[in-house]
Structure formats: C-alpha cells, structure tokens
OpenMM code with the backbone's topology and positions (N, CA, C; nanometers):
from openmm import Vec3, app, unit

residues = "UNK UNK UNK UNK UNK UNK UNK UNK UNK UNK UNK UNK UNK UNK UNK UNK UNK UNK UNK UNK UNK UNK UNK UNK UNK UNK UNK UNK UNK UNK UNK UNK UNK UNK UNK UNK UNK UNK UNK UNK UNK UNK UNK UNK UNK UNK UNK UNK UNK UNK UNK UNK UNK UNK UNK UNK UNK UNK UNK UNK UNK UNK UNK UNK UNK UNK UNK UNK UNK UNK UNK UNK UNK UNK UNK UNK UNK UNK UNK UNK UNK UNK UNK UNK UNK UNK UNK UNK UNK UNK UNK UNK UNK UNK UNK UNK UNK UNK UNK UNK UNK UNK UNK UNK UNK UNK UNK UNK UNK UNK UNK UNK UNK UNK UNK UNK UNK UNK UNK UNK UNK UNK UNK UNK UNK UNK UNK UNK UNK UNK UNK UNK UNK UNK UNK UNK UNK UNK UNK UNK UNK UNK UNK UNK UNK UNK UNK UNK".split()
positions = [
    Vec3(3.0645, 2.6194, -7.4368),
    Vec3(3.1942, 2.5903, -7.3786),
    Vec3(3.2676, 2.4912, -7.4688),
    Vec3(3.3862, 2.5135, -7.4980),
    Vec3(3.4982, 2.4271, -7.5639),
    Vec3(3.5114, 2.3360, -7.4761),
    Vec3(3.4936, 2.1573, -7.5123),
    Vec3(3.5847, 2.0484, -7.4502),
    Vec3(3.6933, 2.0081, -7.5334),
    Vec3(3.7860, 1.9507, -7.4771),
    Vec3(3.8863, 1.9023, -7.5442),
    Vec3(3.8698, 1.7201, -7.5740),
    Vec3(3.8762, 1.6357, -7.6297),
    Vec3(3.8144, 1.4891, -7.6170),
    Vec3(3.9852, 1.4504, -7.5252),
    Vec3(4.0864, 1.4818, -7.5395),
    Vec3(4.2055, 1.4553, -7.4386),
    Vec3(4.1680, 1.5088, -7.3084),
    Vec3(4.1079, 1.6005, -7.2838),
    Vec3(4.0760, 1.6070, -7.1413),
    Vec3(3.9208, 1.5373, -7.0581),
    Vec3(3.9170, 1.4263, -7.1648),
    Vec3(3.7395, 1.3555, -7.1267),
    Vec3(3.8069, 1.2714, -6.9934),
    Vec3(3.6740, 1.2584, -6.9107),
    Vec3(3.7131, 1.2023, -6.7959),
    Vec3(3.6613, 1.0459, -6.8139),
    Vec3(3.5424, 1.0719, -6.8074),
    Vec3(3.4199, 0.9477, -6.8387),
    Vec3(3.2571, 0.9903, -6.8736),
    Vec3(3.1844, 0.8992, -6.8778),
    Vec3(3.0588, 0.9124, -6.9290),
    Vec3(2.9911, 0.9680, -6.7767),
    Vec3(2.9194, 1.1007, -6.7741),
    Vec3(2.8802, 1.1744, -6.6595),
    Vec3(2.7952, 0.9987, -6.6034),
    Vec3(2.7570, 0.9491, -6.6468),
    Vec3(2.6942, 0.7896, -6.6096),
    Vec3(2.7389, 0.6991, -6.5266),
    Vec3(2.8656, 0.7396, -6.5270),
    Vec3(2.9930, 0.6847, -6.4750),
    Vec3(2.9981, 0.6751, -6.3560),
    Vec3(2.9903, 0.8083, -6.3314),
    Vec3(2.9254, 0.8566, -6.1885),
    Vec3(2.8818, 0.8394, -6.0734),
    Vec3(2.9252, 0.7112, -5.9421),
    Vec3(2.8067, 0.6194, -5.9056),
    Vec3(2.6750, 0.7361, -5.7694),
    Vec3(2.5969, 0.7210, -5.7790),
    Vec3(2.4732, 0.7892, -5.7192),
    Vec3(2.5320, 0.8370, -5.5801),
    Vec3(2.6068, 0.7098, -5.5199),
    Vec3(2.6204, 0.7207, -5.3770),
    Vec3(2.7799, 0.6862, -5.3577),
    Vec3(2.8904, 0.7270, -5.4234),
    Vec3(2.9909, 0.7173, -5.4005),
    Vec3(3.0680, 0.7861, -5.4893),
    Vec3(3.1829, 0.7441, -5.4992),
    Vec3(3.2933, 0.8644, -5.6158),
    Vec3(3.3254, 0.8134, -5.7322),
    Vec3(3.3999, 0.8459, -5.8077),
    Vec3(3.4721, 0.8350, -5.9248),
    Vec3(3.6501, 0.8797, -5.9087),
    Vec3(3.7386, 0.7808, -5.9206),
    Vec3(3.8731, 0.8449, -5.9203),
    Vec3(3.9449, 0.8634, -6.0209),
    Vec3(4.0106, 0.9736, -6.0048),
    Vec3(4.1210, 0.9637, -6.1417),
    Vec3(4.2184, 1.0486, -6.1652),
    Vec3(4.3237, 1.0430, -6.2080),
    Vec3(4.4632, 1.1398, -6.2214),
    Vec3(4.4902, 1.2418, -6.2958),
    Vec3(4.5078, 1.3065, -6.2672),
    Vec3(4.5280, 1.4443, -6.3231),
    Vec3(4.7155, 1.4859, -6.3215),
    Vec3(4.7597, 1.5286, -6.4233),
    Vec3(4.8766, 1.5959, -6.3973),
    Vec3(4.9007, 1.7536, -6.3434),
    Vec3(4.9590, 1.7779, -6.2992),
    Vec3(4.9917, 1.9417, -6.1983),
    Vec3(5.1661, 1.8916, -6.2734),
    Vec3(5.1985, 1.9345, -6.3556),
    Vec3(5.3450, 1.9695, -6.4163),
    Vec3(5.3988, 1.7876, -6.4429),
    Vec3(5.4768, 1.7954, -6.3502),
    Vec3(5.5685, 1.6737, -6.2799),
    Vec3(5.4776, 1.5670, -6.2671),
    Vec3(5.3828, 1.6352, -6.1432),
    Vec3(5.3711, 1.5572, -6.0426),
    Vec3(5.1936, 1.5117, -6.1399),
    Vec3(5.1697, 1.3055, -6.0441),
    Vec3(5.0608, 1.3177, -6.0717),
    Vec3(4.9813, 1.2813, -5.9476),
    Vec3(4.8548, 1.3470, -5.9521),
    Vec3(4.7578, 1.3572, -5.8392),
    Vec3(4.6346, 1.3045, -5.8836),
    Vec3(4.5716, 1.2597, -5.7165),
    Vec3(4.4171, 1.1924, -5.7739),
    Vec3(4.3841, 1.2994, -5.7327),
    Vec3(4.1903, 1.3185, -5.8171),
    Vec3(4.0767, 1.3653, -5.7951),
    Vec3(3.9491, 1.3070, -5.7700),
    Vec3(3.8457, 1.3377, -5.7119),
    Vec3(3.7240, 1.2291, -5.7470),
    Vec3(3.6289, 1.3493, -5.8226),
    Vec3(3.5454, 1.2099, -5.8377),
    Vec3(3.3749, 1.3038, -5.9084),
    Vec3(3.2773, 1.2621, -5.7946),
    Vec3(3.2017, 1.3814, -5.7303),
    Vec3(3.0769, 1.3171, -5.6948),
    Vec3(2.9834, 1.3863, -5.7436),
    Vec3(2.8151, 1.3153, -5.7542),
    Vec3(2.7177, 1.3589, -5.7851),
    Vec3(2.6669, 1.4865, -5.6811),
    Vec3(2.5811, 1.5681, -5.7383),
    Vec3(2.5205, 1.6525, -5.6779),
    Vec3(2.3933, 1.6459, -5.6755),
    Vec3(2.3242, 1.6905, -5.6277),
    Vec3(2.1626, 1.6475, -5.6056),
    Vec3(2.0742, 1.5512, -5.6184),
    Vec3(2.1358, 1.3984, -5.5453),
    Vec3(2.1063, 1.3139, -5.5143),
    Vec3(2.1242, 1.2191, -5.6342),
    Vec3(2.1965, 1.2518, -5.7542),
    Vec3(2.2295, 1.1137, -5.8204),
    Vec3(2.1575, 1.2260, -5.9900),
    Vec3(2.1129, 1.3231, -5.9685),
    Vec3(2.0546, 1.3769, -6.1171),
    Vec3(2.1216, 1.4435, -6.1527),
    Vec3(2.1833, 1.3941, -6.2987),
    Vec3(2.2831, 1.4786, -6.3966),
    Vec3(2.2435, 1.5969, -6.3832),
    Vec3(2.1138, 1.6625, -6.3978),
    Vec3(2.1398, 1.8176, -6.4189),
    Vec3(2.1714, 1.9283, -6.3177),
    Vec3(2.1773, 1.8205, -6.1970),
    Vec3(2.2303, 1.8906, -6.1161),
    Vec3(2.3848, 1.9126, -6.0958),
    Vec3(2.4559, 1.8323, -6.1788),
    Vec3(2.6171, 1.8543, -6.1743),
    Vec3(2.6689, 1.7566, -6.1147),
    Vec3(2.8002, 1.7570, -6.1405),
    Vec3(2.8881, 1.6868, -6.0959),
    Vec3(3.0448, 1.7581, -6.0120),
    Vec3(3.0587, 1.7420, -5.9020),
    Vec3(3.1549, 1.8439, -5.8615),
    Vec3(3.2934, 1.7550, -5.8292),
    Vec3(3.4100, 1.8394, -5.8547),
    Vec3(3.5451, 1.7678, -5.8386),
    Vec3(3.6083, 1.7799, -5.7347),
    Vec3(3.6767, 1.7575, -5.6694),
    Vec3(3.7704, 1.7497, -5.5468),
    Vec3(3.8653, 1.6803, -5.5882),
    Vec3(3.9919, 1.7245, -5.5038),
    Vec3(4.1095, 1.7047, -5.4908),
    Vec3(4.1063, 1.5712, -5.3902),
    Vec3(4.1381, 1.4758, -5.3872),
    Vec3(4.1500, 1.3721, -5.3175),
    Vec3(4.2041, 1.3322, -5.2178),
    Vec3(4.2377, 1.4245, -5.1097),
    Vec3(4.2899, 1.4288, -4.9977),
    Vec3(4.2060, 1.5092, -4.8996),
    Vec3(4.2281, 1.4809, -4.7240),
    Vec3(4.1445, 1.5247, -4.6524),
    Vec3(4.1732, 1.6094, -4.5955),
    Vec3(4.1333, 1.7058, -4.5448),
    Vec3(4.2123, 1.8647, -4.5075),
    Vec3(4.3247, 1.8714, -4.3658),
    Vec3(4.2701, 1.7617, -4.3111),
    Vec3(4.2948, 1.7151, -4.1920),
    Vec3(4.4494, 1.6672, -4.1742),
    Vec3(4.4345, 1.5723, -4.2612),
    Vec3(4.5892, 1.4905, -4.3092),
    Vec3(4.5747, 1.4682, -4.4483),
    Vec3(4.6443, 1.5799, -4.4764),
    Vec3(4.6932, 1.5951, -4.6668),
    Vec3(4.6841, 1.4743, -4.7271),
    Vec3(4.7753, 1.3757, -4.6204),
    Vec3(4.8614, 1.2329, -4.6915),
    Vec3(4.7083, 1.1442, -4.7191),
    Vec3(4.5780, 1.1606, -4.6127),
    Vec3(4.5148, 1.0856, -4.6012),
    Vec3(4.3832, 1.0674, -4.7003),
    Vec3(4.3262, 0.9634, -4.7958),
    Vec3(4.2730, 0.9664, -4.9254),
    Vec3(4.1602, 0.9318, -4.8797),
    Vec3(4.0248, 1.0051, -4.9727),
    Vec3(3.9142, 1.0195, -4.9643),
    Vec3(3.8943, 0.8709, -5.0132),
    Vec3(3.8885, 0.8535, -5.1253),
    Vec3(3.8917, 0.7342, -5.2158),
    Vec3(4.0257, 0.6718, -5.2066),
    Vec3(3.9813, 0.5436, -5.1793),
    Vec3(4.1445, 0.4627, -5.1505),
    Vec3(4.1707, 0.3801, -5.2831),
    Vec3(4.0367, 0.4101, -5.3784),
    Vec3(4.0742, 0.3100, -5.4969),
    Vec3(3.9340, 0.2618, -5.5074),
    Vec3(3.8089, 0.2660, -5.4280),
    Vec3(3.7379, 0.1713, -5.4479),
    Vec3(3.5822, 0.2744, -5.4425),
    Vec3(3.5963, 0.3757, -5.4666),
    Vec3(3.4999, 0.4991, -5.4094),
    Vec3(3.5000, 0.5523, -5.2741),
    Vec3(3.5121, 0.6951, -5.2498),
    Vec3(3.4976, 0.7807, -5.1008),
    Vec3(3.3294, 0.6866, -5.0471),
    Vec3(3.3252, 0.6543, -4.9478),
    Vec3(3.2200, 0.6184, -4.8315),
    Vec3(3.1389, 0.8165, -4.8696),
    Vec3(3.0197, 0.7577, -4.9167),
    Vec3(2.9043, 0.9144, -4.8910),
    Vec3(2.7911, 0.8470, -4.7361),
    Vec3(2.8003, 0.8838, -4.6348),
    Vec3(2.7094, 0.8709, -4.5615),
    Vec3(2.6078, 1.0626, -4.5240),
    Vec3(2.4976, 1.0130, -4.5198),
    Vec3(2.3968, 1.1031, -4.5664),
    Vec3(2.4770, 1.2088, -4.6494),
    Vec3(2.4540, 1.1877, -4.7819),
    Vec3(2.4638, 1.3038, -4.8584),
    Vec3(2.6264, 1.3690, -4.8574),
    Vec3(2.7224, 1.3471, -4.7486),
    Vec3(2.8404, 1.3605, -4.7587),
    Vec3(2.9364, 1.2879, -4.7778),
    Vec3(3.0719, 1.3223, -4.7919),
    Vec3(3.1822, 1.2464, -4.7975),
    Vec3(3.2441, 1.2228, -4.6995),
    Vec3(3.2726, 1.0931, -4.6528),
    Vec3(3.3589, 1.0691, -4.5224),
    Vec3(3.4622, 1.0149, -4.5459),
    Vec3(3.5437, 1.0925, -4.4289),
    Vec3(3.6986, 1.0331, -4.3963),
    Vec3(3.7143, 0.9179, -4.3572),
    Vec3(3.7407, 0.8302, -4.3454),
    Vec3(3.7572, 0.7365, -4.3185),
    Vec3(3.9054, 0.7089, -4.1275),
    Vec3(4.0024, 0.8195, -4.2005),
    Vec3(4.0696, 0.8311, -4.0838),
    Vec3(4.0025, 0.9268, -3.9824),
    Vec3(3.8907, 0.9690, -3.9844),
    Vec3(3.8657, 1.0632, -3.8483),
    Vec3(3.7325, 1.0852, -3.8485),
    Vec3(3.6842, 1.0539, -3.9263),
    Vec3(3.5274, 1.0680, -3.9607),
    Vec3(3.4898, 1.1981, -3.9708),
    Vec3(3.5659, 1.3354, -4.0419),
    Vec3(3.5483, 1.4148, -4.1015),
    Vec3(3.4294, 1.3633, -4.2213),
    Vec3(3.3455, 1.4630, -4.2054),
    Vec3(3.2146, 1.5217, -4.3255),
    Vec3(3.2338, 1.5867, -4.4029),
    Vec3(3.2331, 1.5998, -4.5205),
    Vec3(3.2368, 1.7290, -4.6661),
    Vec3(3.1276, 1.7200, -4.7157),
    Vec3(3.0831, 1.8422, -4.7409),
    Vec3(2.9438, 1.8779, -4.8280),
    Vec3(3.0261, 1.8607, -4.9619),
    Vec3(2.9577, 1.8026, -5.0661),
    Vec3(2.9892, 1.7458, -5.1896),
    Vec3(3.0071, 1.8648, -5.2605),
    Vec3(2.9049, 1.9368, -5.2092),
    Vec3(2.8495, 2.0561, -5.3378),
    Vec3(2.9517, 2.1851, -5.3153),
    Vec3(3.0027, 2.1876, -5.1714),
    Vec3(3.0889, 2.3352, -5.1720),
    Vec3(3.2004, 2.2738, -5.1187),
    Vec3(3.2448, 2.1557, -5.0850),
    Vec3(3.3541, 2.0923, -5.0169),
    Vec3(3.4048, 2.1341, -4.8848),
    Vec3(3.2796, 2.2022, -4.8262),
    Vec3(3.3044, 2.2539, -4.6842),
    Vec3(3.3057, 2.0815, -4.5903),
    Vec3(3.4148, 2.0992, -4.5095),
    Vec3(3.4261, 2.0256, -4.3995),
    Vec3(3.3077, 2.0243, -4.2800),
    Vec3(3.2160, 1.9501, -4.2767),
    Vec3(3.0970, 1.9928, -4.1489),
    Vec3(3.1062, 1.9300, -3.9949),
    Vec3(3.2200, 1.8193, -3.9975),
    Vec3(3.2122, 1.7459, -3.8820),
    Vec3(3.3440, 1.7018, -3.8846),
    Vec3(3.4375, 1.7197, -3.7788),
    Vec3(3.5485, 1.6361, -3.7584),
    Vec3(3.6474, 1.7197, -3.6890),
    Vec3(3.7990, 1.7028, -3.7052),
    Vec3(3.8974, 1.7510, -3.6677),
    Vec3(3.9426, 1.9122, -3.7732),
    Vec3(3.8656, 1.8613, -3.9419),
    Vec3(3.9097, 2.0044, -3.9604),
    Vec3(3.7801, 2.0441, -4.0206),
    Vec3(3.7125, 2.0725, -3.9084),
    Vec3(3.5579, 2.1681, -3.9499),
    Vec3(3.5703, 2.3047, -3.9621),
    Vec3(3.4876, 2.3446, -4.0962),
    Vec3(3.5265, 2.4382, -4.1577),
    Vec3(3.6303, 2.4747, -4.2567),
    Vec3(3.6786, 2.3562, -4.2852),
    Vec3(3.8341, 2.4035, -4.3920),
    Vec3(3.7438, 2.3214, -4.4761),
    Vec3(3.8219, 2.3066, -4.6298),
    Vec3(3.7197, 2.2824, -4.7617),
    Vec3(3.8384, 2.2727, -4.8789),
    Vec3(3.8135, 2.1511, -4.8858),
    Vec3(3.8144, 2.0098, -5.0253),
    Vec3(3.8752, 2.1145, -5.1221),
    Vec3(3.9828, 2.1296, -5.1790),
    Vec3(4.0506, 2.1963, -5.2763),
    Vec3(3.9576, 2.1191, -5.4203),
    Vec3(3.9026, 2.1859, -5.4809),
    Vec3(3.8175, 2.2324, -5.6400),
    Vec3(3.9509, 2.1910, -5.7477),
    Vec3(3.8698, 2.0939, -5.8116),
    Vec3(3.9053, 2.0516, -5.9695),
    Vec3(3.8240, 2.1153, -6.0563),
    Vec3(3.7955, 2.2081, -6.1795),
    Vec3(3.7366, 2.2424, -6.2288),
    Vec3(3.6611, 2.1250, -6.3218),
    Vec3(3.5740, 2.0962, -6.3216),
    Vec3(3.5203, 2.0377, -6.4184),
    Vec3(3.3789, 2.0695, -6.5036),
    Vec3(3.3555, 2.0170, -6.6053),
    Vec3(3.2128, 2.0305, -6.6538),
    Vec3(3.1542, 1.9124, -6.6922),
    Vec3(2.9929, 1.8923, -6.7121),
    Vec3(2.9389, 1.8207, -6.8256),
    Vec3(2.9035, 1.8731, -6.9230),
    Vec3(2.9288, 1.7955, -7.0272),
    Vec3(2.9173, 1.8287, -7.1361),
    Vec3(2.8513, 1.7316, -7.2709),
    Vec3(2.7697, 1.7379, -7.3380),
    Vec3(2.7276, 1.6263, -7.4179),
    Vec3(2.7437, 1.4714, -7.3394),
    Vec3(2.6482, 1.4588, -7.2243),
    Vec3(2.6875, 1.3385, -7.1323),
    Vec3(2.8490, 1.2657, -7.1149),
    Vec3(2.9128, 1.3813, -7.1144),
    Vec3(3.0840, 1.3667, -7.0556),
    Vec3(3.1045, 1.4247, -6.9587),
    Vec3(3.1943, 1.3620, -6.8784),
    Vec3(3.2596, 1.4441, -6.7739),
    Vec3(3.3980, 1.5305, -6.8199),
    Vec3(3.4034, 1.6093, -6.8200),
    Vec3(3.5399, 1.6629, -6.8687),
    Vec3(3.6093, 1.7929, -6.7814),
    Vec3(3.7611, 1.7714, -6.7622),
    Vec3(3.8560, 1.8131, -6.7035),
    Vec3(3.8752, 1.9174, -6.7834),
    Vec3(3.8267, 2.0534, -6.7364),
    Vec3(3.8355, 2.2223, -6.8014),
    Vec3(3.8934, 2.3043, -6.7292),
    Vec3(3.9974, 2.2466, -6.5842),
    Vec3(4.0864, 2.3333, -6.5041),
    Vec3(4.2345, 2.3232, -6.5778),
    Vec3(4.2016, 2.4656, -6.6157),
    Vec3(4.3436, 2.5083, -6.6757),
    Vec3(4.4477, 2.4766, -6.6115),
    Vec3(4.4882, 2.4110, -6.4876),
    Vec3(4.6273, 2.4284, -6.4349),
    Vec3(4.6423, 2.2796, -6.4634),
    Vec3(4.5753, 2.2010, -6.4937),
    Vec3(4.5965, 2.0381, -6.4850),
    Vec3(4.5227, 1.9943, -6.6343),
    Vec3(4.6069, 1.9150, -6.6240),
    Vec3(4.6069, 1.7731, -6.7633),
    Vec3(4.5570, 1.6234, -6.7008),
    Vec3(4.4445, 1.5796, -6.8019),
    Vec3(4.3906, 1.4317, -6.7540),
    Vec3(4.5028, 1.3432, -6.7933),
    Vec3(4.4826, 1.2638, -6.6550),
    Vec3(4.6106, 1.1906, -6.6522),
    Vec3(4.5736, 1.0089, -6.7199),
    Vec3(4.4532, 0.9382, -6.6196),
    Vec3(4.3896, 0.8380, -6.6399),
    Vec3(4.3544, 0.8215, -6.5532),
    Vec3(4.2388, 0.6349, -6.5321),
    Vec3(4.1516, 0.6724, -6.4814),
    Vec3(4.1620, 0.5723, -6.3350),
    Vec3(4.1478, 0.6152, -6.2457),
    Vec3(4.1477, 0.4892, -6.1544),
    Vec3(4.2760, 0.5626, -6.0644),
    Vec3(4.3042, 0.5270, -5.9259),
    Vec3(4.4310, 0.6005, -5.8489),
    Vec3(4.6113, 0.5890, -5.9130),
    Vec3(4.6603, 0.6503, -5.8554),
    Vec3(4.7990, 0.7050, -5.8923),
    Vec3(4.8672, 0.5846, -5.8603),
    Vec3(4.9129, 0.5358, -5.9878),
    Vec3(4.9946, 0.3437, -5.9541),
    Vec3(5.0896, 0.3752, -5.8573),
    Vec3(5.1447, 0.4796, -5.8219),
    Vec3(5.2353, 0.4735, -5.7172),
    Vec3(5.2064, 0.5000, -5.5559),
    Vec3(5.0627, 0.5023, -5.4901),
    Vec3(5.0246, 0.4763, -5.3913),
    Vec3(4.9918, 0.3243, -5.3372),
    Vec3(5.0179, 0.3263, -5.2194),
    Vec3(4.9826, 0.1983, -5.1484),
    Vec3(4.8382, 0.2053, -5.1240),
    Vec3(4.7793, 0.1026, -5.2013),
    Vec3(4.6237, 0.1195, -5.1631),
    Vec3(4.6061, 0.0395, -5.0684),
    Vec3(4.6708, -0.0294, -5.0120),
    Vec3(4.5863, -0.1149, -4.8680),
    Vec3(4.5877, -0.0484, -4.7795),
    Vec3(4.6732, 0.0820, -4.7638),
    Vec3(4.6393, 0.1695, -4.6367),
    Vec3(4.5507, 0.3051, -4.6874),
    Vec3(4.5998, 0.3549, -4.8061),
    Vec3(4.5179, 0.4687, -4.8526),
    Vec3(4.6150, 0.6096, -4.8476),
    Vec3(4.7465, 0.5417, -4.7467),
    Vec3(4.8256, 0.7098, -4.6983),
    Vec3(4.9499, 0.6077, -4.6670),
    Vec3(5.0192, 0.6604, -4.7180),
    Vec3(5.1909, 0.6445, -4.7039),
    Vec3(5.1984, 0.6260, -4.5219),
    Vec3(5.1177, 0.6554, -4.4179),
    Vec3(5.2141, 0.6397, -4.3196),
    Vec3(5.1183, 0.5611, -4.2417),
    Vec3(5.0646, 0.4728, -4.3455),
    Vec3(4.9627, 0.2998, -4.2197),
    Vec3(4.9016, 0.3849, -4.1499),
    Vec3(4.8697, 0.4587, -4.1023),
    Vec3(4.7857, 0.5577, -4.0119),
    Vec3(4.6146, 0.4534, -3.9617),
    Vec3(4.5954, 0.3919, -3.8788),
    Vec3(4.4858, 0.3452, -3.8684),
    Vec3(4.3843, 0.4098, -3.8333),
    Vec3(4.2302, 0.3813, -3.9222),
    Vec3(4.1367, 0.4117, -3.9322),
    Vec3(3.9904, 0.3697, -3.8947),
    Vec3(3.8822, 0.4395, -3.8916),
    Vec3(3.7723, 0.4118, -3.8513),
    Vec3(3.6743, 0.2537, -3.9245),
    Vec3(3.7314, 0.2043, -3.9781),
    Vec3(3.6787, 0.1288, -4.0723),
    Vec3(3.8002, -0.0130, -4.0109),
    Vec3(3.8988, -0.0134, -3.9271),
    Vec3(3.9705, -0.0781, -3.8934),
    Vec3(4.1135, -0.1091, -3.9829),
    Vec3(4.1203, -0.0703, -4.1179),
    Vec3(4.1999, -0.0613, -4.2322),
    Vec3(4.3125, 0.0022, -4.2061),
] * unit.nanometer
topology = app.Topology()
chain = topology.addChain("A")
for resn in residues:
    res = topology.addResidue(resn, chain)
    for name in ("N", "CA", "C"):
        topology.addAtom(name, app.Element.getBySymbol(name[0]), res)
C-alpha cells in the first residue's frame, strides 16, 4: 500500500490502550474531527480503527471533547446519553441510538504510522477543531452524564 508522509497521522504508539486519539481532517471547506481507537485490547497488530467524531444520537454531540472518548469495557461512551460503540465495527450497542454506527475514516498502519488513506479527506492536524467550544463538547451546552 502507498502512504503519503502529508497524510501521517501519528506514531500507531500514539494510540492510548484505553482511550482515543483526536484529529482533523478536511472534507473540502469544511474541517472535521476524527478519533483513533485501538483494537484488540491495546495490540498493534490488531489495528487501529477510525471514526468520525460525533455520536449518532446527536450529530452536534463529541465522542472526544479534546481529552480522549471515555472506553468503558472495551467500548466507546457517550458521554451525553451513555450510548456504547463497538470500536471495531462502530455499531451502537446500548443507548438512545442502538443499532446505528459511527461513520468510518479510512485509515491504515503502516511502518509503525498511523496514516489517513480515505480518499474523500485530507489530514488536517492534530488535536480538536480550534473552532469548537471544548468545555461543553457540542455547540448547544446540552448537559451530560459526567455532570459537564
């Protein structure tokens, strides 16, 4: 597989075992977060899978607010509703939208890199979109399970 070193994300290391990785991607115009989480309990060769950074539930509402998505057993939690995602297929398993599923960033590893190989998007940088409010996580204060 061809990487591009402009589309490197970070060192697959980067990675943390039990939480996410954030970072921006361009879609044209506009720029959007994604995360990284590990797959099979924290071992590179099991992959690393991407998601789109929003919850199916409430679009507006962010997996990762800036500081890593909360993984409780093995999944990703919402924080506004306590929606579950399986990491590995981004199926929703518990909440308000069970059964709907985590829109896919293409990514790969590659020579211990993470790298951005979805043709519709350009790596943007690394860390959330400077133009969100991170003390709430979602444009509309919406209060959450965590009291935030």
């Amino acid at each position: 597989m061809e990487v591009s070193d402009d589309q490197r994300i970070c060192d697959a290391e980067d990675v943390p075992e039990a939480g996410t990785f954030l970072f921006t991607y361009r879609d044209g115009f506009d720029v959007e977060e994604a995360l990284l989480v590990r797959l099979g309990g924290g071992d590179d060769e099991a992959g690393i899978a991407c998601w789109k950074n929003y919850c199916q539930h409430w679009t507006d509402v962010r997996l990762d607010k800036g500081d890593g998505a909360r993984v409780r057993d093995g999944e990703l939690w919402c924080n506004k509703h306590a929606a579950t995602f399986r990491p590995d297929d981004g199926v929703c398993t518990y909440g308000p939208c069970e059964g709907a599923v985590l829109d896919e960033v293409e990514v790969t590893v590659h020579d211990e890199g993470v790298y951005l190989t979805d043709d519709r998007y350009e790596f943007d940088g690394l860390g959330p979109d400077g133009d969100r409010d991170l003390s709430t996580g979602s444009p509309g204060g919406r209060i959450d399970f965590t009291g935030s």
